[in-house]
Every structure is written in structure tokens, then in C-alpha cells.
N, C-alpha and C positions, 0 to 999 in steps of 0.2 A: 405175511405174518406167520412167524413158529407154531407151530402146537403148543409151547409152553406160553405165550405169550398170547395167544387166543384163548388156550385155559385161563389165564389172569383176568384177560378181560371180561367174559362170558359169566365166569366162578359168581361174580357179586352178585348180577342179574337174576342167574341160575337159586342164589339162595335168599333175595328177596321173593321171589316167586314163592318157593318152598314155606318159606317162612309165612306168606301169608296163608298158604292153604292149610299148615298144619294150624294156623290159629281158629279153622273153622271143625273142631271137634264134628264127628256124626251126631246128629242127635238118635236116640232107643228107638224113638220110633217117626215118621211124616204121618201126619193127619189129615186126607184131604177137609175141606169146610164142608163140602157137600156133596152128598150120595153120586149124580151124577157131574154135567156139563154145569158152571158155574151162572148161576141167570142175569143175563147183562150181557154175557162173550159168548154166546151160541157162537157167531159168525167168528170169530178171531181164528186164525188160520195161522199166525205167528208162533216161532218156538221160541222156549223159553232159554236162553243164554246166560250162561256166567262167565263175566270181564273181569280183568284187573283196574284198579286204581293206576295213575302213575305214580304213587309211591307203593304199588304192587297187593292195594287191598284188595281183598275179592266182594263184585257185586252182583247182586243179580238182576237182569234186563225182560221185558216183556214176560212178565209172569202173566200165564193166560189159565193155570191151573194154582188156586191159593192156596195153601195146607200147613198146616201150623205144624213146626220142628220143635218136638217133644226133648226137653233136658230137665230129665230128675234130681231133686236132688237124693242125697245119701240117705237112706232109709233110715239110719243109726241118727240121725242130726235132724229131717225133715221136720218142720213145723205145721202141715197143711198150709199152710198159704203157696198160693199161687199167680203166678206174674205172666200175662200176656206182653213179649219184648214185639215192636212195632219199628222197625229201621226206618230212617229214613234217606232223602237221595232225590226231591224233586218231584214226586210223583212220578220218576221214570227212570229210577235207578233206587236197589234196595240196598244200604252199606251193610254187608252181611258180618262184617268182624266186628268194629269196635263201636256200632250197633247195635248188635243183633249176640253171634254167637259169646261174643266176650261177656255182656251184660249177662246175658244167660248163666255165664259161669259165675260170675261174683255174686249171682242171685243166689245160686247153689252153694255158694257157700255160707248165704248166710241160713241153709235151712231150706229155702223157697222153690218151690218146684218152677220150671222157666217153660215157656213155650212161643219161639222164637215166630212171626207170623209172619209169612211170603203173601202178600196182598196184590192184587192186581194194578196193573200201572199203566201209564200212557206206551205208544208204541216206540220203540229206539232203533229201529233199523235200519241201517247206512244208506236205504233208498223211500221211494217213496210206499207211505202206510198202504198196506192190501184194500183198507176199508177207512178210508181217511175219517166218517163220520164215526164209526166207533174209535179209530186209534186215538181220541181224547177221553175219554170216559174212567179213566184210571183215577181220577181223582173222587169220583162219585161209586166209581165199584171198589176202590180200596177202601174206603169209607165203611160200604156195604159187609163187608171183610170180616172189620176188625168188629162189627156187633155181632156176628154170626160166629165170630169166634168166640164171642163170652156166651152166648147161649147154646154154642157147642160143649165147652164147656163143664159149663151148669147141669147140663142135659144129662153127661157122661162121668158128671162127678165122681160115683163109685166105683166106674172104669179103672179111672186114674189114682184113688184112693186121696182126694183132694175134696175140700171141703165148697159146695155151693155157695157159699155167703163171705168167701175170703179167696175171691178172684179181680184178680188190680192188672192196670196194664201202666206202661210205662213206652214211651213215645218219644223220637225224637224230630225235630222237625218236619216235614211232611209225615212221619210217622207219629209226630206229636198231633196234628190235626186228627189224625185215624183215631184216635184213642178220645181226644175232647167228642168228636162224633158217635161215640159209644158211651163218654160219659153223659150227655143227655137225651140219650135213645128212651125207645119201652124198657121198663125194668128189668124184662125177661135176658133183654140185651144189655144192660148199664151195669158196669161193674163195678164192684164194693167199696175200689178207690183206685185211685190215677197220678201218674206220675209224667209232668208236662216237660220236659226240655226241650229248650229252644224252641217253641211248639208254635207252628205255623197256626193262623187260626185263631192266636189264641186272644184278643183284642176283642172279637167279635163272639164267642161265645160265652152264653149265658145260664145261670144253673136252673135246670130243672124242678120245676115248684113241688114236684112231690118225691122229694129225698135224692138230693146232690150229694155223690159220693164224695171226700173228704180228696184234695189234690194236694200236691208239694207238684211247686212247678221250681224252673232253674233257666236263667238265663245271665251272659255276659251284656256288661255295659257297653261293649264294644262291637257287638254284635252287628255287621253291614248287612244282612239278608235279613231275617227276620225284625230286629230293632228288640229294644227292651222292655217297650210301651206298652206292648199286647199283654205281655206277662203280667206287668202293673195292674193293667186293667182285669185281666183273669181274676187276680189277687182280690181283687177289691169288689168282682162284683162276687166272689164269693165269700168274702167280709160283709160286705151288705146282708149277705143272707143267713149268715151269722152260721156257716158250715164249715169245719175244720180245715185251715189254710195253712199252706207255710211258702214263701218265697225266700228263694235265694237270687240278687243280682249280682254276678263276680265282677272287680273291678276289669279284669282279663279275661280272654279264655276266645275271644271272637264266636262266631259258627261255628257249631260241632266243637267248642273247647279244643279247637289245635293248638293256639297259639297259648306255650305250659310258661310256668313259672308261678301259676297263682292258685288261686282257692277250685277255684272250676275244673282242677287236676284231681281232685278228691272230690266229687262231687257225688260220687256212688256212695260215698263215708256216710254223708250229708244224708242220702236219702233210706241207707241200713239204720241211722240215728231217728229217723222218721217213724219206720215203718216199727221199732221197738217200741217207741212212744205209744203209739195208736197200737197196740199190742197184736200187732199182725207177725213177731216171732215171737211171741209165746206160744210153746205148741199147744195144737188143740187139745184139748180136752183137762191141760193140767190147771 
């Protein structure tokens, strides 16, 4: 093969790759969760790696250090609200783009400050785990993660110039789970409100009897991995409890809304129409 014709070939690869990594913006600043070694993974001896997708998204694999990716929004626009984004991936892979850093951007622009969270996860190493009885725990210390990240937070409010009482997270699939496990934590850790998609989990939990934060969950009819039935049931047992709800089921959209043509393409629309509602972009104090 020519050099020109090796360039032809390579060229597409070469800018799938590119193109996914410029989709993952720096965030201003990484926030570790905790002062030191994270408690649960003393022993984890794994490092922390980032993969592509095979359609070239980037992810991130054995996070043994959790630290929430800081993205502001625009000072001139900000409303104080602020959104913990919760990727998900299995409990063993993080989808950092159109998970993670994307949401983060569209959160910014509606106002809302983002803060993208690397949660701890089961181990993914091409050979056998160092410590097989911890290499499953990723689903119970990402858990642990994502409350520790609202009472991070909370803690540091005037840090971040963000208001205590208007901290939501947003979740998807195994990252949906992380966020319902934060929404009926201690208060100090349960956040203001929550946003469930495709949210693993979500069938079997239940609202908290002293103040259920208000959710908008999202799910496809056609969804093969998680099903649509858990979200129903989410819906209804916080219907029961008579706590602000909104569901959306798309006729389309499968897992992770890949498969486009329908409503669950705009579902971010869905959830800015949400959060005006519940006056979480009205800026604070007007």
C-alpha cells in the first residue's frame, strides 16, 4: 500500500478518535471526593485507564480515585443551580461524552453550573482482578460516591459560589442507580432533586418519608437492558407520596437513546422544560 492510500485509509480513524477526545472539554477544575485514600479501596492497586468506544467515544475504566470534574457555567448567565452529571457504563465502564462531559455542556447553557462525577467501579482488566474479593465493590462504592458528592458539595457551597439547597444530580443507567442512591440517603447527602434516565434501580426504589426530592425520570419503550417498568414504578411510588414527578416513556430511543428519529433525541429539551417549571433556572435571588 502507497502512502497516499494508507493516508485515506488511517485519515477516518485518525479523526474519529480526535473527534471524540475534543468532545471531552477540560473541566476548571477535578475535585477529589475525599481528603485522602477513598474508604472501601484502601487495597485497589489498579490504575485508572481511558478507552475508546467502538464508535470512538471515550471511557473511563477502574477508577480507583473518585473526583468530581468541575464545569461552570458563564458567570453573566448562571442561575445557582447546580447539577451533579453521573455517567453510566455497567458499573465498569464510565461513558464520559455523551454522558457525562456533553450533559455537562448543555447544563451550561442552560445557566446551571455541572459537575461531571468519576465514581468508583468494578475492576476491567484484560487479566485476572489483583484482589478478586474487592474487584466487585464498584457498585456499592460508586453508590457511596455519588452521596458524598452532594455533601461535598453542600459543604463547599461558598467555594463554588453555588447555592446549598439547589443541588440535583442527573443519572444515567448505572449512573441512574448512583443518583436514586443519593436520592434517599441522610439529608445531608440527598439532593434537592434528581433526574433518572434509563436508571438502573429504578423499580425497586422507594421515597424517603422525610422529604423526597422532586424527580423527572426518562425512559424508551424499547429499551432491552434496563425495561420501562422500573421507571413506571419509580413514577408511581412517588405519585403515591404525593412528591413532584414527571415521566417521560419515548416510543423509541432503546438504551442510552442511540437508536434517533424520535422524541428521546430531545430529551435534554424535556428535562430544561422541567427544571424551569420547578424554578431551578430562575436565578437565585431574583
Amino acid at each position: 500500500m502507497n502512502k497516499a492510500a494508507l493516508l485515506r485509509t488511517i485519515a477516518p480513524l485518525l479523526f474519529a478518535t480526535m473527534a471524540a477526545t475534543a468532545q471531552l472539554a477540560p473541566p476548571a477544575k477535578e475535585i477529589p471526593l475525599y481528603p485522602g485514600v477513598a474508604p472501601g479501596s484502601e487495597n485497589w492497586t489498579w490504575t485508572e485507564r481511558t478507552v475508546n468506544s467502538a464508535s470512538g467515544m471515550p471511557m473511563a475504566q477502574n477508577v480507583v480515585r473518585p473526583v468530581l470534574l468541575y464545569y461552570p457555567a458563564d458567570k453573566a448567565t448562571a442561575v445557582g443551580t447546580t447539577m451533579i452529571v453521573a455517567p453510566g457504563g455497567g458499573f465498569r465502564t464510565l461513558m464520559m461524552s455523551y454522558e457525562g462531559v456533553d450533559i455537562a455542556r448543555r447544563l451550561n447553557q442552560m445557566g446551571v453550573d455541572a459537575f461531571v462525577l468519576k465514581y468508583r467501579l468494578d475492576y476491567s482488566g484484560s487479566g485476572p482482578a489483583p484482589d478478586p474479593q474487592q474487584a466487585k465493590r464498584g457498585r456499592e462504592l460508586g453508590a457511596a460516591d455519588g452521596r458524598q458528592a452532594v455533601r461535598l458539595l453542600r459543604s463547599r457551597a461558598a467555594e463554588f459560589n453555588l447555592r446549598p439547597d439547589r443541588i440535583g444530580m442527573i443519572g444515567f443507567s448505572a449512573g441512574g442507580a448512583i443518583i436514586l442512591s443519593a436520592v434517599t440517603a441522610p439529608l445531608d447527602a440527598r439532593p434537592n432533586f434528581a433526574v433518572a434516565i434509563y436508571a438502573a434501580d429504578a423499580g425497586s426504589t422507594q421515597p424517603p418519608a422525610d422529604g423526597a426530592p422532586p424527580l423527572f425520570i426518562a425512559v424508551s419503550s424499547d429499551d432491552q437492558a434496563v425495561g420501562y417498568q422500573g421507571s413506571i414504578d419509580l413514577f408511581s411510588a412517588w405519585r403515591k407520596a404525593n412528591v413532584p414527578v414527571e415521566l417521560h416513556v419515548f416510543q423509541t430511543g432503546q438504551h442510552g437513546f442511540v437508536k434517533k428519529g424520535g422524541g428521546s433525541d430531545h430529551f435534554m429539551d424535556r428535562v430544561e422544560e422541567w427544571l424551569k417549571v420547578n424554578g431551578r433556572l430562575t436565578r437565585a435571588g431574583s
